[in-house]
C-alpha positions in Angstrom: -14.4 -16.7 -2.7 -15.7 -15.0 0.6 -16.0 -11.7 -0.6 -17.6 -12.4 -3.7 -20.1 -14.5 -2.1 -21.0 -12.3 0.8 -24.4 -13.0 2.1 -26.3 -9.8 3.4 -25.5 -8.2 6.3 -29.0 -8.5 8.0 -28.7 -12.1 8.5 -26.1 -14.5 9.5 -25.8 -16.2 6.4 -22.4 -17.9 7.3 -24.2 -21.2 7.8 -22.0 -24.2 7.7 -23.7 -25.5 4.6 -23.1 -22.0 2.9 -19.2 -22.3 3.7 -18.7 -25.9 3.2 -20.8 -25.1 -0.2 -18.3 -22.3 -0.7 -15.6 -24.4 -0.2 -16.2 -27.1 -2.4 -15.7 -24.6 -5.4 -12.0 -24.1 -4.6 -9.7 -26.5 -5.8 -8.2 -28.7 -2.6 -9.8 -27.1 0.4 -12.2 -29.6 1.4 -10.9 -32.0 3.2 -11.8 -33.9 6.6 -9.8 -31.4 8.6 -11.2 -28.1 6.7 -14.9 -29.8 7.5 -14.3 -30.7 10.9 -12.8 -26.8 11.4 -16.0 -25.7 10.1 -18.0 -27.3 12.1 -16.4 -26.9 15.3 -15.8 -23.0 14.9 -12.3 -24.7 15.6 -10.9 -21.2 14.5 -13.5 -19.2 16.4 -11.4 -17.1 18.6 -8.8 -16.2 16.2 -12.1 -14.4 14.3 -13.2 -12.8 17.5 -9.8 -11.8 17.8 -9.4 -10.4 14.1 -13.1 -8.9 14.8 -11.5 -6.7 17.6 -8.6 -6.0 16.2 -10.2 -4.1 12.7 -12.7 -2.6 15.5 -9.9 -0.7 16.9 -8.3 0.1 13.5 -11.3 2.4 13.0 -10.2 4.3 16.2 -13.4 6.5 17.3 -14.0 7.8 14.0 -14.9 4.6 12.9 -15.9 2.5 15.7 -17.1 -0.8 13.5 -13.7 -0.5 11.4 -12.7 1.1 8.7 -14.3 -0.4 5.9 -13.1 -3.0 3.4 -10.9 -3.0 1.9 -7.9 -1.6 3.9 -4.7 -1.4 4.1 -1.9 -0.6 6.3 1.7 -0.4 5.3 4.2 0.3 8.1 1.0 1.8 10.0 0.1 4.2 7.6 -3.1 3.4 6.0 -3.6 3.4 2.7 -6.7 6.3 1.6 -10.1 4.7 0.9 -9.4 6.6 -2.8 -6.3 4.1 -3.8 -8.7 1.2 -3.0 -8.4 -0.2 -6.2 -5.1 -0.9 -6.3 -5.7 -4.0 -4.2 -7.4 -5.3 -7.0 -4.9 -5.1 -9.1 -1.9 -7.4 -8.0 1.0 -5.6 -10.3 0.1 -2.7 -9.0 -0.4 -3.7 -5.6 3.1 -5.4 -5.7 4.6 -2.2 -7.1 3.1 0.0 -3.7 4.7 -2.6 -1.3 7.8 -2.3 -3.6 8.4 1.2 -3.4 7.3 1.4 0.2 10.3 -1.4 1.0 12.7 1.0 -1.2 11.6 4.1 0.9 12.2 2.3 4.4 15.4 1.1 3.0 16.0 4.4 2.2 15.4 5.8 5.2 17.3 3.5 7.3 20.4 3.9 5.3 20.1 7.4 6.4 20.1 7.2 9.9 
């Protein structure tokens, strides 16, 4: 819901009223704790945190992150071209699939 309602980037458009509006369009998230969450910034270093950590992801290349959306499987990441295969969940599912068979794989071996 987030990413398909993104506000621009110029502003700060992640008002409560915007995400508590958000909110109300998905099926059992509001709620007195969800609001009160909201309102507090309750969660508010756990975003700082995540801010920092996608940051670094970039490395000096790309020092505000690497772009959404992204993908890392067992710290490889997965090229901005294959993007559209988080779209699709089959596919998506398949990916993480093999990648568990290949790690498997390679275990066995050693």
């Amino acid at each position: 819901m987030l990413y398909a309602n993104q506000p621009e980037e110029a502003v700060d458009g992640y008002t409560d009223a915007f995400l508590l509006g958000l909110a109300s369009q998905v099926d059992g998230l509001r709620g007195p704790a969800f609001d009160a969450a909201v309102r507090t910034m309750k969660y508010r270093d756990f975003v700082t945190a995540s801010q920092k950590a996608y940051e670094k992801a970039g490395g000096p290349a790309e020092p505000e992150g690497p772009g959404t959306p992204t993908a890392v499987v067992n710290g490889t990441p997965i090229p901005a071209e294959y993007n559209g295969i988080f779209m699709d969940g089959a596919a998506f599912t398949e990916l993480l699939e093999s990648v568990e068979r290949a790690t498997l794989w390679e275990a066995d071996r050693t």
